[in-house]
C-alpha positions as CSV (number, residue, x, y, z in Angstrom):
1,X,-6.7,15.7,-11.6
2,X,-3.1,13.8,-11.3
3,X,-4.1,12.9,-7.7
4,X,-7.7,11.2,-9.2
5,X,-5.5,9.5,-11.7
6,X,-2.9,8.2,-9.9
7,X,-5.2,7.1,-7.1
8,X,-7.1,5.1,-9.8
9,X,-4.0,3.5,-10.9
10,X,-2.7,2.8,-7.4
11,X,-5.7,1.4,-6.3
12,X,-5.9,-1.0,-8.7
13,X,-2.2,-2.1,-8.8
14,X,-2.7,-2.6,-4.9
15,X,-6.2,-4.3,-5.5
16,X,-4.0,-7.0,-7.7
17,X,-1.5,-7.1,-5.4
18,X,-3.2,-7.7,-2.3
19,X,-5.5,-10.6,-4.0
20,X,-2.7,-12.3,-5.0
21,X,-0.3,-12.2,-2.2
22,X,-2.9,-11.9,0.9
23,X,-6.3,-12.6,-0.3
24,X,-9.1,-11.7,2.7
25,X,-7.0,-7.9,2.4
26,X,-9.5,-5.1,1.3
27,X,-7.9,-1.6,-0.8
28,X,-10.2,1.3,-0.1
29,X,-9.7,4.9,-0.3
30,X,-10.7,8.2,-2.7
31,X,-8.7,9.9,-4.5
32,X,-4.5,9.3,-3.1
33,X,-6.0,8.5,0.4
34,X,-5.8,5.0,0.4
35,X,-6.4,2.5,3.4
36,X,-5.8,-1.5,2.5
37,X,-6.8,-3.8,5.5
38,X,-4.2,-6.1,6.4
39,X,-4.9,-9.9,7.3
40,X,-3.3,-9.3,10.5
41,X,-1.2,-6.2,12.3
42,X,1.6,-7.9,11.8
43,X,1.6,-7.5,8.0
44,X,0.7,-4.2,7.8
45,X,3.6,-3.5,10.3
46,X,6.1,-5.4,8.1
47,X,4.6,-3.9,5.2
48,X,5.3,-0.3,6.9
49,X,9.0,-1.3,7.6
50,X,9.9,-2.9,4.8
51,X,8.7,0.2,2.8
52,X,10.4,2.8,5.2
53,X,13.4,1.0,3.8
54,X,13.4,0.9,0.3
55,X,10.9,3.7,-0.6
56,X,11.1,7.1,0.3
57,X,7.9,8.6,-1.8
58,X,4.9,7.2,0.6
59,X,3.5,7.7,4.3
60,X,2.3,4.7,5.4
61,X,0.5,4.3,8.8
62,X,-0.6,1.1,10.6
63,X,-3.8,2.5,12.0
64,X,-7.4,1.1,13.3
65,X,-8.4,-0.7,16.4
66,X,-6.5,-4.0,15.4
67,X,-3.6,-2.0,14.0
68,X,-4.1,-3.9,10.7
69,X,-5.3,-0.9,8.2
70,X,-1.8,0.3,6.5
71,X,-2.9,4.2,6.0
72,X,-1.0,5.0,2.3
73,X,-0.8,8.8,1.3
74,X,1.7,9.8,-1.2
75,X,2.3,13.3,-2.3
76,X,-0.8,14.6,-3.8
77,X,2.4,15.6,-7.5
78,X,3.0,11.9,-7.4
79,X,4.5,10.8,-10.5
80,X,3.9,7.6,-12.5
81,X,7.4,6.8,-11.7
82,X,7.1,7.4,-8.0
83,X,3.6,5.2,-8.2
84,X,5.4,2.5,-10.1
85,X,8.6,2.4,-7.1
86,X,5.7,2.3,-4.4
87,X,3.8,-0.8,-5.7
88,X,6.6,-2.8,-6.5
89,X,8.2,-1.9,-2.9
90,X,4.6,-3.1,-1.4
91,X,4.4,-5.8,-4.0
92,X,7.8,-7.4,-2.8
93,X,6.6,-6.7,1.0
94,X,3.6,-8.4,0.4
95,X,5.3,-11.3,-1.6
96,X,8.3,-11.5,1.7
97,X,5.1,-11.7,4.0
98,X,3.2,-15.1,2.1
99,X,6.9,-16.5,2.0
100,X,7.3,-16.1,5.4
């Protein structure tokens, strides 16, 4: 049950994200399994680094035949805490990425 819910919240707070900061991006996934399609490879790769460094709840793997699909799959005991510290360390990726 806390993996359904926090994959609902997740997905949404990356939906928003990703519309504001790199529209033509697509969040899709069941559940915590969650892939978002990246505008190009290179965001998804400085997505991946930039939350290697300043979060340490989430896996996140560029993956696909373009390299552009970030792969996201937390814990499946995620807290709302640890969901809140992994959008807002994609959020400011994302927001670093349209700022160039």
């Amino acid at each position: 049950e806390n993996s359904h819910n926090q994959g609902i919240t997740l997905k949404g707070t990356l939906s928003a994200i990703f519309d504001q900061y790199m529209p033509g991006s697509d969040v899709r996934g069941h559940g915590l399994m969650i892939g978002v399609e990246c505008v190009t490879p290179e965001a998804a790769r400085y997505i991946k680094k930039h939350c290697l460094v300043h979060s340490s709840v989430i896996i996140l793997t560029p993956t696909g035949t373009e390299g552009n699909i970030l792969r996201i799959m937390p814990p499946l005991v995620i807290s709302e805490e640890e969901i809140l510290a992994l959008s807002q360390a994609i959020e400011h990726a994302a927001r670093d990425w349209q700022n160039g």
